[in-house]
N, C-alpha and C positions, 0 to 999 in steps of 0.2 A: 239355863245360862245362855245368855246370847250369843258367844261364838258357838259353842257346842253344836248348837241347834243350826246356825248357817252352813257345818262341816257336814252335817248329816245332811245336809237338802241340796247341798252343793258336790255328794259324795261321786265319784271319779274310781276304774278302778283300772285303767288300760296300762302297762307298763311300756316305756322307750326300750326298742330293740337294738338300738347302735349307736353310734357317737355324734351323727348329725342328726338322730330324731329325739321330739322333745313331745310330751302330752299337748296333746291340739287345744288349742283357743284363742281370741284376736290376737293380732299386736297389741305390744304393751307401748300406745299411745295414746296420753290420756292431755288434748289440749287444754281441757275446759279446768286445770287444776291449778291456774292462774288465777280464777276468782272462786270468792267464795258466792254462792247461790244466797241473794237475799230472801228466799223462801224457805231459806232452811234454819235450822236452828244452831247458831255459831257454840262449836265448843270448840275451845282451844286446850292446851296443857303448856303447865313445864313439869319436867321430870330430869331432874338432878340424880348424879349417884355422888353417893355418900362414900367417898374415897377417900377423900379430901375436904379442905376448906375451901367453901366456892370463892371465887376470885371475880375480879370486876366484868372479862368478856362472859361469865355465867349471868351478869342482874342486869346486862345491856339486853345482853337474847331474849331472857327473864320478862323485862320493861317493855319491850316491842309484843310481846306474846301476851301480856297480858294489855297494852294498849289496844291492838287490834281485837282480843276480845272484848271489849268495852266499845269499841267503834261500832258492832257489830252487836251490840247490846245481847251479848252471848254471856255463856258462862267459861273462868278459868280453873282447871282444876289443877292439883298437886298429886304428880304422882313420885314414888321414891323407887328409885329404879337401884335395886339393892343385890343384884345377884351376884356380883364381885363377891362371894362369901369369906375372902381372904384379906381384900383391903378394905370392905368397910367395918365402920364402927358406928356403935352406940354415940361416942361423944361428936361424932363425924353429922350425925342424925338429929342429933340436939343442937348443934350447929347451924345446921343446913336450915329447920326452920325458922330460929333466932333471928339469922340471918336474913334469910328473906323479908320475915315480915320487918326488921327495923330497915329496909328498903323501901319498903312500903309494898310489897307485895302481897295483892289476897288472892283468896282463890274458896270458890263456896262446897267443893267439895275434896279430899285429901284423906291422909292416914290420919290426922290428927282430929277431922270434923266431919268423917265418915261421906256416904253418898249415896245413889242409886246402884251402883258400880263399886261394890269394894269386893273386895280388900284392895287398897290402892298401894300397894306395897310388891313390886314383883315377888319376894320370896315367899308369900302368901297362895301366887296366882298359877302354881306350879298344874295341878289338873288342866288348866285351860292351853297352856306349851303344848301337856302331851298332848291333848285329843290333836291339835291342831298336826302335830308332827305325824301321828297317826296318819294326820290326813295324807299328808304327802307322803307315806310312806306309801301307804296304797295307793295311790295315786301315780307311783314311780318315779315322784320330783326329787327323791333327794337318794344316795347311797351309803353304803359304809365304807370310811374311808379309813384307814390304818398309818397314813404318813402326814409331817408335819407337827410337832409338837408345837413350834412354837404359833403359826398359825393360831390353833388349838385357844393355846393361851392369851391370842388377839382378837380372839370369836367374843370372851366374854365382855365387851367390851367396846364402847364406840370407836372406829378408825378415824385417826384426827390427821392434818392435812401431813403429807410425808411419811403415813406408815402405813401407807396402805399394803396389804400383803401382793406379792409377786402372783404372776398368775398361774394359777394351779396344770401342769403339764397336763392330768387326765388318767393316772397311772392305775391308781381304783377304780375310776368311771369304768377305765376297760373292762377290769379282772371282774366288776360288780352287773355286766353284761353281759359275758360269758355266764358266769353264773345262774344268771337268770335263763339264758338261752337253752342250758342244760337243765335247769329245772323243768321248762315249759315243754323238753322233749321226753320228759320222761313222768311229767303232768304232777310236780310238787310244788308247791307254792313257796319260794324261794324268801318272800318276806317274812317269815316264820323264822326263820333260822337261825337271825339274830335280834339281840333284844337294845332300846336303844339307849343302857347303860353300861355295852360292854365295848364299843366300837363310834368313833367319829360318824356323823352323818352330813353329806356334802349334799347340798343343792345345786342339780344340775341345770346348767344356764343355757339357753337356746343359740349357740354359735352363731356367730353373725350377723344377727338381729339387735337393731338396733333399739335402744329403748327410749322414746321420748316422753315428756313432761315440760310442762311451760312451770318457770317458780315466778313466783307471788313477787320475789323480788329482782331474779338474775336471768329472767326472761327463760327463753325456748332453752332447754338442754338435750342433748342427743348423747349416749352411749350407745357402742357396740359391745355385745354381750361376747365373750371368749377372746375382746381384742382388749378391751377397759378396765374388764374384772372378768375374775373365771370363776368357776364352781366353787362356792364359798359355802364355808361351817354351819350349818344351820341346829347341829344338837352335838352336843359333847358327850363323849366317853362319861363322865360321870354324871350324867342323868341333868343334865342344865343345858337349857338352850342359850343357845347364841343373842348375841345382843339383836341382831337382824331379824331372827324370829321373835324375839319376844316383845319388841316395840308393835309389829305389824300386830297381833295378835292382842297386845293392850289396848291400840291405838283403834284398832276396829272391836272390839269389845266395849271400849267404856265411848264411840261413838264419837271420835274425835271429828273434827269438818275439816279442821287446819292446824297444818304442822306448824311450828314455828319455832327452827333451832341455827347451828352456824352452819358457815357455808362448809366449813369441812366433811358437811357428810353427804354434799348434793351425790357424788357417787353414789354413796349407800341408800340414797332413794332409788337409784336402778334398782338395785336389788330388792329392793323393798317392795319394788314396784310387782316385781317378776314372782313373788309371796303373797299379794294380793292378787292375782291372777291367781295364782293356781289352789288357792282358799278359797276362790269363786267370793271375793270380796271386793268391791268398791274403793282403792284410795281415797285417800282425803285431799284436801289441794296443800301446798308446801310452798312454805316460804323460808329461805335461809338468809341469816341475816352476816351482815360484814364479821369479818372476826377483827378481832382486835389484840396487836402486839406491844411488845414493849419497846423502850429506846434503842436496841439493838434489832428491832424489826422480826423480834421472836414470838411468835402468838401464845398468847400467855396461857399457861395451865397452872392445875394446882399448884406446882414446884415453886411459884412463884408468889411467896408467901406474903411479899410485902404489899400487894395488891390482892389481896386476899380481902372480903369484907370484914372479916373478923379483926384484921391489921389495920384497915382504913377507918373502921368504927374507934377502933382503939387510938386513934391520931386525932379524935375530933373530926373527920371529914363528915360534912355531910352530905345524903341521900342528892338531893338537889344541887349540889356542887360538881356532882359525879355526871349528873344527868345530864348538867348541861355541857360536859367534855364531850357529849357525843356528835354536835351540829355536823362535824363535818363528814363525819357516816352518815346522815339523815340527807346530806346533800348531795349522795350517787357516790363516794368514794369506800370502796368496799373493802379497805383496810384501815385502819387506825390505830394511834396510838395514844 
């Protein structure tokens, strides 16, 4: 398998001894992820979760990700980003394709038309999470952490603009460094101890350090890592990784070039970024597109049923009617309604 095989050749096994060290490698600044390399070979994705009924800012993001793979004479693939085992569904799933394709969306490989790269279904891809979590676990990127449920419960799950979670005090980082400190003096190997379906696992972030990316569409971005966002969830108490890990992990598996999602989660490209690093992996370049809200200036989510494609189809809208409501995000304005 292709991550597999990068985790072993990229294997790491130093642990962080205190709260301002982190396992050594560059900065995570990657300018060149502005453009795509015309030498290379463009794969983009969309990858929806089946929560809900996709809604009109899901086939805008949709429509640009697969235009630019077609600019790009690449390929789009469909992946279904399914690990919510709680809110998605079957008819959610049957939807979500309908959907798309009576937008006119293709994609040549997916769950439903197979690929080089399957199962394209996260809850298929579960082996490929662990080794990867292994990795960092050896690695000493991530700890056990025991507080926060709800947190926890926002791990599985893309953060959308306004919930991003608060930033993590450090209260485990500590306890889970001691720990080790005492292991190491008494020569036990302190990752053994726990297994990573009985205890939260935090990835720990390099304080200070700033992490840059240029995006494809919202220019240079800079975060400071423990000032922006802090050590974040990377594997759950019951055996599921976090949405952060398991994007980086798909996304350099099935060989992605280029991101292509909303602007709400330029943050969680920091992070994504700081996962790529320490998988000794490659980012892809990233483009985040405008989001787009309703008449009261609320960026629209599933809840928002009457904008729903499913809602919009059922009204007679058509595809091309829809599309062309977007000129004025197409013309630098990075909100819309």
């Amino acid at each position: 398998m292709f991550l597999p095989m990068l985790i072993r050749e990229h294997r790491k096994t130093s642990a962080p001894a205190g709260r301002n060290h982190f396992p050594t490698f560059p900065p995570a600044h990657f300018p060149h992820n502005s453009v795509v390399s015309p030498h290379s070979t463009y794969r983009g994705r969309i990858a929806p979760s089946p929560t809900g009924l996709l809604h009109l800012g899901h086939a805008r993001t949709f429509w640009t990700a697969q235009e630019r793979a077609r600019q790009n004479s690449g390929t789009l693939i469909l992946r279904n980003e399914d690990l919510d085992f709680a809110r998605c569904k079957p008819e959610f799933v049957a939807a979500m394709h309908d959907d798309l394709k009576w937008f006119g969306l293709e994609w040549s490989e997916g769950p439903d038309c197979g690929g080089p790269f399957a199962p394209y279904a996260q809850s298929e891809r579960h082996p490929l999470y662990l080794a990867a979590f292994e990795r960092l676990r050896e690695g000493g990127f991530v700890y056990p952490c025991r507080c926060s449920r709800q947190d926890v419960l926002r791990a599985m799950q893309a953060p959308h603009q306004g919930e991003e979670e608060p930033i993590y005090p450090g209260t485990c980082r500590s306890n889970a460094e001691h720990r080790m400190v005492e292991a190491k003096s008494t020569n036990r190997d302190s990752t053994l101890t726990v297994t990573p379906s009985t205890l939260n696992w935090r990835f720990r972030v390099p304080d200070g350090e700033t992490i840059s990316f240029v995006d494809g569409n919202f220019g240079p971005q800079h975060f400071i890592a423990g000032k922006d966002f802090g050590d974040f969830v990377a594997w759950r108490h019951d055996g599921i990784p976090s949405y952060q890990l398991a994007v980086v992990v798909d996304d350099a598996a099935m060989r992605i070039s280029e991101v292509v999602r909303g602007a709400d989660l330029l943050l969680s490209t920091a992070r994504q970024i700081l996962l790529y690093r320490a998988l000794g992996l490659e980012p892809p370049a990233f483009f985040h597109c405008s989001l787009m809200t309703d008449d009261a200036g609320v960026r629209l989510a599933k809840r928002h049923d009457a904008l729903s494609l499913r809602a919009l189809r059922g009204q007679g809208t058509q595809p091309d009617v829809l599309r062309a409501s977007w000129a004025s995000l197409d013309q630098g304005d990075h909100t819309a309604r």
